[in-house]
C-alpha positions as CSV (number, residue, x, y, z in Angstrom):
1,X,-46.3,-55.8,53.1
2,X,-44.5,-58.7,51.7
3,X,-43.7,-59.8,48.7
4,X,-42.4,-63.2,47.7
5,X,-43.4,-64.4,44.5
6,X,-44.0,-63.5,40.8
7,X,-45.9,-60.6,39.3
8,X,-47.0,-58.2,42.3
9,X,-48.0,-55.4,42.0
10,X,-48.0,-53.0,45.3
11,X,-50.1,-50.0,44.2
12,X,-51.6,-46.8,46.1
13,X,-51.3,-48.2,50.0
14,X,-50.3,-45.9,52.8
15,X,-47.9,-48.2,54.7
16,X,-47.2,-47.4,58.3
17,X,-46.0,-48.4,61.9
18,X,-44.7,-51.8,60.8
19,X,-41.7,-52.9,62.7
20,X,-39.7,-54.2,59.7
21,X,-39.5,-52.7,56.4
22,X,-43.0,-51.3,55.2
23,X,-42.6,-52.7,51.6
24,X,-40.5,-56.1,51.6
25,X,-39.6,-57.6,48.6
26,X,-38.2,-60.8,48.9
27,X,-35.0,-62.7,47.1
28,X,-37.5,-65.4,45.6
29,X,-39.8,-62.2,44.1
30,X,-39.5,-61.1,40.4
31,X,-41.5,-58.9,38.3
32,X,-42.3,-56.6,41.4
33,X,-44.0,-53.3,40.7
34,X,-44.0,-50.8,43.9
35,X,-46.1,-47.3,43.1
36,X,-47.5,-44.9,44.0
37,X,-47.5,-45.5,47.3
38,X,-47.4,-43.6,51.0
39,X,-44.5,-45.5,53.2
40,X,-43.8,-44.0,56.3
41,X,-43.0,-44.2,60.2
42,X,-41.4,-48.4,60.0
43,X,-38.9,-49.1,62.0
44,X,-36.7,-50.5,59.3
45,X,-36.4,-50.2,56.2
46,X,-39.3,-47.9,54.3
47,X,-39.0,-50.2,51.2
48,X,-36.7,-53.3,50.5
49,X,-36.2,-54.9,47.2
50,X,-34.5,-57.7,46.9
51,X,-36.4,-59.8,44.4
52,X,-35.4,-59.3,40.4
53,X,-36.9,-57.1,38.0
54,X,-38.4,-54.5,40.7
55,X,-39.6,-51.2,39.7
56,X,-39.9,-49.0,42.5
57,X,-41.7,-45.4,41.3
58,X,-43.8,-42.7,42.3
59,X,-44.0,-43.3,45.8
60,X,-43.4,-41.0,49.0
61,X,-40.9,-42.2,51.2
62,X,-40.4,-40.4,54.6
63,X,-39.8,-40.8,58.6
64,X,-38.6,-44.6,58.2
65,X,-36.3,-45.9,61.2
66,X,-33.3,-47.2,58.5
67,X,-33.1,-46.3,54.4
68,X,-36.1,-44.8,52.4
69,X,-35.5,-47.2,50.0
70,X,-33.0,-50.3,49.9
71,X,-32.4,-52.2,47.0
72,X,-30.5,-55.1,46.1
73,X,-31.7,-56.5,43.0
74,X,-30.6,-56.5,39.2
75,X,-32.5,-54.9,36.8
76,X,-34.2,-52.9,38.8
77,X,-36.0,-48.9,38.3
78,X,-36.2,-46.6,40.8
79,X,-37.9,-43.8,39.7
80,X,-39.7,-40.5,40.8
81,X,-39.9,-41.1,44.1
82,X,-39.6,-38.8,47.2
83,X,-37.6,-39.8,49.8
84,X,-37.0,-37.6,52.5
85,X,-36.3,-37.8,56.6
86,X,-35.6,-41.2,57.0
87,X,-32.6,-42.8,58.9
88,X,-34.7,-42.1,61.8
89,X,-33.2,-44.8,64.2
90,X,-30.0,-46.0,62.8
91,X,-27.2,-43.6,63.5
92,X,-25.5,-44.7,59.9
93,X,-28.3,-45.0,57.2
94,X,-29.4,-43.2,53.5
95,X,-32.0,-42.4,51.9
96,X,-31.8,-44.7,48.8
97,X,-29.1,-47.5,49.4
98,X,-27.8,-49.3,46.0
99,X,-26.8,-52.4,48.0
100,X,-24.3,-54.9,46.9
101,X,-24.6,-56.9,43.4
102,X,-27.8,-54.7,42.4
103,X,-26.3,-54.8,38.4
104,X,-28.6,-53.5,35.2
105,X,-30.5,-50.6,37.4
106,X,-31.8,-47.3,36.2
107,X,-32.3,-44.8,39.5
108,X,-33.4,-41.6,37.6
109,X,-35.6,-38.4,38.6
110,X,-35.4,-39.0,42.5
111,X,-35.3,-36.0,44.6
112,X,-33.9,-37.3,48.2
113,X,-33.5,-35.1,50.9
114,X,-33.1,-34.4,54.8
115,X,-31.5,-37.4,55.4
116,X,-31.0,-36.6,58.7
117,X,-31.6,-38.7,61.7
118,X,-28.8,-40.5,64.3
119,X,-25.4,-39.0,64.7
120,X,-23.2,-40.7,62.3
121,X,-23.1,-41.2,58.6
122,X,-26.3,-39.9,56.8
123,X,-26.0,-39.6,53.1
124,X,-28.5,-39.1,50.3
125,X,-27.4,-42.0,48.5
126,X,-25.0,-44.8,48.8
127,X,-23.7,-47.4,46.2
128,X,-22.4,-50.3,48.3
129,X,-20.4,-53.0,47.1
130,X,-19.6,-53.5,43.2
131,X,-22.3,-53.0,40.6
132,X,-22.4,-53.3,37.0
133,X,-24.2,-51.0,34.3
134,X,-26.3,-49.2,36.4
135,X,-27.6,-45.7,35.1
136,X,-27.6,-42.8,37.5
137,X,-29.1,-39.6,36.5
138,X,-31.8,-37.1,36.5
139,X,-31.7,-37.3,40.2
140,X,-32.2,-34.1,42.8
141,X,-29.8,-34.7,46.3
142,X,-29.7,-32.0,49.2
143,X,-29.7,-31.2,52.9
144,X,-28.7,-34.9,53.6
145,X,-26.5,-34.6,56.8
146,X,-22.9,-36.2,56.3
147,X,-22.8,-35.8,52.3
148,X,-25.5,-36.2,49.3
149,X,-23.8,-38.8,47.2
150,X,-21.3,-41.3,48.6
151,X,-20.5,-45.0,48.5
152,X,-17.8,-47.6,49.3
153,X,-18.3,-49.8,45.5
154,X,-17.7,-49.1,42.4
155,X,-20.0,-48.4,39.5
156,X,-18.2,-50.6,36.8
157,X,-19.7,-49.5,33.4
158,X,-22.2,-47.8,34.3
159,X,-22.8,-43.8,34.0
160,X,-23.3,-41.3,36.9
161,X,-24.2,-38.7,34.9
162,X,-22.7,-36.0,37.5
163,X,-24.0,-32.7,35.2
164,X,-27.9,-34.9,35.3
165,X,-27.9,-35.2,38.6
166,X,-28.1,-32.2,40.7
167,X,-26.6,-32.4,44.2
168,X,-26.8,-29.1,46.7
């Protein structure tokens, strides 16, 4: 499923067996609303947001070949989705990737787990890159293989809340 273009709405799809990302939102998109939806078994990517002004919520995310859910795009919610077992070709994946320049996000009330797949680096979630006042919290992270919470940016002004989020 792709998405290039303003005001789309992705709602209540089981998306499966694609051999990119299931959900692909591209750089041109904006206003992108991705819910509620079933997105497993791709061999990328389960969904990628790269357009502006995405909210990605309430969707299960599970058995994807790279990251559950990819995202680099400003103002963007992620939100009550389940994302679990993906990182299921890729020996160096997440479950929810905050990619590089993704500024202005909200990812709250997640619950990301069993990231678990190739034998490298598999981490619950990952900030890559430098972004600017994002808002992490509410979040649930365990039984990701290499470590729940990890990253190699830097959340300038933003808040993790650490004691909102709860990591096992």
């Amino acid at each position: 499923v792709l998405a290039n273009g303003l005001d789309y709405r992705v709602n209540g799809n089981h998306v499966r067996n694609f051999d990119l990302a299931g959900i692909d939102v591209n750089s041109t998109a904006s206003n992108v609303t991705i819910d509620g939806n079933e997105v497993q078994l791709n061999s990328e990517d389960g969904i990628k947001a790269n357009g502006v002004q995405c909210t990605i919520s309430n969707n299960n995310v599970h058995n994807n070949g790279d990251a559950g859910i990819q995202f680099n795009s400003d103002h963007t919610l992620v939100t009550g989705n389940q994302v679990y077992d993906n990182s299921q070709i890729t020996t160096s994946q997440y479950g929810i990737v905050h990619d590089i320049g993704a500024d202005f996000c909200i990812v709250t009330n997640n619950k990301v787990y069993d990231t678990q797949g190739g034998s490298a680096t598999q981490n619950g979630y990952r900030v890559v890159g430098a972004a600017d006042r994002c808002l992490i919290q509410g979040n649930i992270f365990y039984a990701n293989k290499t470590t729940n919470i990890t990253g190699t940016g830097s959340l300038t002004n933003s808040v993790y809340a650490a004691g909102d989020n709860i990591v096992a």
